[in-house]
C-alpha positions in Angstrom: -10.8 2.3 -0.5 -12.3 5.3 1.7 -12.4 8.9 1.6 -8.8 10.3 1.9 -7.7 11.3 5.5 -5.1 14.1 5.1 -1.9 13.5 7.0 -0.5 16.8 8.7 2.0 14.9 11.7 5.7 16.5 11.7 7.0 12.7 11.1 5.3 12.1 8.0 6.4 8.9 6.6 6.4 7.2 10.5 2.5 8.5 10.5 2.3 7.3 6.9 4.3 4.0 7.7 1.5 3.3 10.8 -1.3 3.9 8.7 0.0 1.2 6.1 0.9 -0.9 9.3 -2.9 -1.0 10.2 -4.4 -1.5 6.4 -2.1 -4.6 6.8 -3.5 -5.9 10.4 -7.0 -5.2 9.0 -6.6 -7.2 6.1 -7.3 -4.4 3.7 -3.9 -4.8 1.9 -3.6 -8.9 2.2 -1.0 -11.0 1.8 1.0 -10.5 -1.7 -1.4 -7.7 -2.9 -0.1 -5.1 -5.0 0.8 -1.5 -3.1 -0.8 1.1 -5.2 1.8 4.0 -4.7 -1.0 6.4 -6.5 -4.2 5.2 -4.5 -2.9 4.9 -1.7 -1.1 9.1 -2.1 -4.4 10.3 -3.2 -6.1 8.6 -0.3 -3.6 9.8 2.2 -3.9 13.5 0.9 0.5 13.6 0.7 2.8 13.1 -2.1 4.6 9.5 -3.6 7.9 10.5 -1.5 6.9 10.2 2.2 5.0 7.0 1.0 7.9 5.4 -0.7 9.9 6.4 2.5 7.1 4.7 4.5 7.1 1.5 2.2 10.9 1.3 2.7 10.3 1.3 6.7 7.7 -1.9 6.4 10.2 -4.2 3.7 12.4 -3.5 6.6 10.3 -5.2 9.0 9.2 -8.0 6.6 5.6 -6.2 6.6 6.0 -5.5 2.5 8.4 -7.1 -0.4 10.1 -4.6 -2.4 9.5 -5.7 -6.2 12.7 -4.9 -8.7 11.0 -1.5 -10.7 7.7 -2.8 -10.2 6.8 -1.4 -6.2 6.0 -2.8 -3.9 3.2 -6.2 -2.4 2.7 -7.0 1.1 4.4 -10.1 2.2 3.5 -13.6 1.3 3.4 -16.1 4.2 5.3 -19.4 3.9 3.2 -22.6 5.5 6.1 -23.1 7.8 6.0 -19.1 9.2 2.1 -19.7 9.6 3.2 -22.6 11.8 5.8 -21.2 14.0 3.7 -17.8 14.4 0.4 -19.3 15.1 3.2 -21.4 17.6 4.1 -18.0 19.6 0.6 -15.9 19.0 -1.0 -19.1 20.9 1.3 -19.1 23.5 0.7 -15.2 24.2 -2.7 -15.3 24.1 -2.7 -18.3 26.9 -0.4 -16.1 28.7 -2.3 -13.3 28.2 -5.7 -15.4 29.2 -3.9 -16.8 32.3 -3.1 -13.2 33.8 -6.1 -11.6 33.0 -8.1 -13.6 34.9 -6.2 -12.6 37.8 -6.1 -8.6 36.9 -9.2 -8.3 34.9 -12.0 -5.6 36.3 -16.0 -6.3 36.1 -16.1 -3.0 34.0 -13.4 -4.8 31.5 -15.5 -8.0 31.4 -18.7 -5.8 31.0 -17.0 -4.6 27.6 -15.4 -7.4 26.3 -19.3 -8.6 26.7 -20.7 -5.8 25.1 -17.9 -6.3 21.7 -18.9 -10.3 22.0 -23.0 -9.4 21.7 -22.1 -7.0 18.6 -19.7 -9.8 17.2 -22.9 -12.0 17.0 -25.4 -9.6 15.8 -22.7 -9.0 12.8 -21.8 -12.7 12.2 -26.1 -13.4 12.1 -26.2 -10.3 9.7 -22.8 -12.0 7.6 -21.2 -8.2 8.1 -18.3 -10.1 7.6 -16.2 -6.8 8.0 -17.9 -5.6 11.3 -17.5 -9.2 12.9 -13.5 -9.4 12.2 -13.5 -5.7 13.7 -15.0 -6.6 17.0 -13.5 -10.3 16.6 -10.3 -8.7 17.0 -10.6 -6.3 19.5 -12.2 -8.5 22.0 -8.3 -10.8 21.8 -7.0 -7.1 21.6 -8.8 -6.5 25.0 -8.2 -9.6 27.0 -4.7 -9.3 26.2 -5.0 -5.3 27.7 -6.4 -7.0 30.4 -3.2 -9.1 31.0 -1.2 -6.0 32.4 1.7 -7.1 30.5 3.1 -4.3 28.6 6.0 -7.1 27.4 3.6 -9.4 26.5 1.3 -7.4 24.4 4.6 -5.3 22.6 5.4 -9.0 21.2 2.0 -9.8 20.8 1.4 -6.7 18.2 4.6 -7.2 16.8 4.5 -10.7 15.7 0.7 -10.7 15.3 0.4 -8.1 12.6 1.3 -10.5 10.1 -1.4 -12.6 10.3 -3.9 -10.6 12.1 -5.7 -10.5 8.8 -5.6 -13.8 8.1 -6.4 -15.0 11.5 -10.2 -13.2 11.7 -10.6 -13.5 8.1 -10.0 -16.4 6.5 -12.5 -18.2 4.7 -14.9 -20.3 6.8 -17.3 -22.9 6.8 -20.4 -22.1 8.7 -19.4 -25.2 11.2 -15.9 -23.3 11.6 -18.3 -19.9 12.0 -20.3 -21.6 14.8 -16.9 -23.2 16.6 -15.4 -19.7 16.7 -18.7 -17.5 18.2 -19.3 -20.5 20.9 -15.5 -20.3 22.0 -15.8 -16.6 22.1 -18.9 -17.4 24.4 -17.0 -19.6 26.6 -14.8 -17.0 26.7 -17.2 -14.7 28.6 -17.9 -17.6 30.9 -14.5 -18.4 32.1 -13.6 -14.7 32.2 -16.6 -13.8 34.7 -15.5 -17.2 36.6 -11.8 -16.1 36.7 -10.7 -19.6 35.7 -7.2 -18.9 34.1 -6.3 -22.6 33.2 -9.7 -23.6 31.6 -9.3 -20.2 29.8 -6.0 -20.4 29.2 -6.6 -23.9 27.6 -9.6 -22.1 25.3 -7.3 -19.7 23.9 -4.2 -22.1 22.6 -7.2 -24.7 21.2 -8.6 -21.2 19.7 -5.9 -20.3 18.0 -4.7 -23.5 17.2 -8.0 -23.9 15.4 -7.2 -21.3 12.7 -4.4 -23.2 11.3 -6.5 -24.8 8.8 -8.4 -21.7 7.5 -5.3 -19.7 7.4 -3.2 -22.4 5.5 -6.2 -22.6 3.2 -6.4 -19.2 2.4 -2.7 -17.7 2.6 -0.5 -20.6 2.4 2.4 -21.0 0.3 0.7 -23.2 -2.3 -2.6 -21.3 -2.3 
């Protein structure tokens, strides 16, 4: 893991409960890994007790399973959630598409371009870690673009459980190619404000995951 980053916020274990929340989305904790209590303390610059407080918060919200005197692991992923949340996150995301065609600014586009061009250069390089990065916020961005405070509050909510998974997963370099020339289509439909075409994209996108993520995460993996 990285260099510690000392924690100094009034709230401590809601600061340290968000900073576990994102080691999760990022996929630096995955799915039924181990919580190290001491790393993760050291790391953090703060004691075991706002961290155990913390990992109390996410078992509450199905982020992390509490182990019987052995810690805690982050959640495992059943084939049938995989199913129903890839379901919803597809449905969003077409939602999400659809309005941000209408409300999207040529300075938003212009980024979302810029994030696509660096998502290639990393994926040619196989900086695996820098292409999920940008992979991620260019959905992230498109769904800013939507407007829809609603829409992206259940978006990060439900997505954080396979936001990992869904960037990550192993691939093959056909499944490589399919993803950066959807991304590129992405741009195109974008610029031409087409919301059904892109709408369309984005639930095939997604739905084109399923495989990999099963693969990876599912239950009988």
């Amino acid at each position: 893991m990285e260099a510690s980053l000392s924690i100094s916020r009034r709230y401590l274990h809601d600061e340290v409960a968000e900073r576990l929340r994102d080691l999760i989305r990022s996929g630096e904790l995955e799915p039924k890994s181990r919580v190290n209590e001491l790393e993760l303390a050291e790391r953090f610059g703060i004691s075991r007790t706002p961290l155990r407080e913390a990992i109390k918060i996410l078992a509450t919200e199905g982020l992390l399973e509490l182990l019987p005197n052995r810690g805690a692991r982050v959640a495992s992923i059943t084939n049938q959630e995989i199913d129903e949340m890839i379901e919803v996150v597809a449905g969003l995301e077409a939602t999400a598409a659809d309005l941000a065609c209408k409300r999207i600014t040529d300075a938003e586009i212009a980024v979302i371009e810029g994030l696509h061009q660096r998502m290639v250069a990393a994926w040619k390089q196989k900086d695996h870690s820098g292409y999920f990065t940008l992979n991620r916020q260019i959905h992230e961005a498109i769904m800013t673009a939507s407007r829809n405070a609603t829409l992206q509050g259940i978006y990060e909510n439900l997505s954080g459980r396979i936001q990992r998974t869904r960037y990550s997963a192993h691939k093959t370099p056909e499944q490589w190619r399919r993803a950066v020339t959807e991304h590129e289509q992405m741009i195109k439909l974008l610029r031409a404000h087409d919301s059904d075409r892109l709408a369309k994209l984005m639930r095939d996108h997604i739905y084109g995951k399923k495989e990999v993520i099963l693969a990876a995460y599912g239950e009988n993996t």
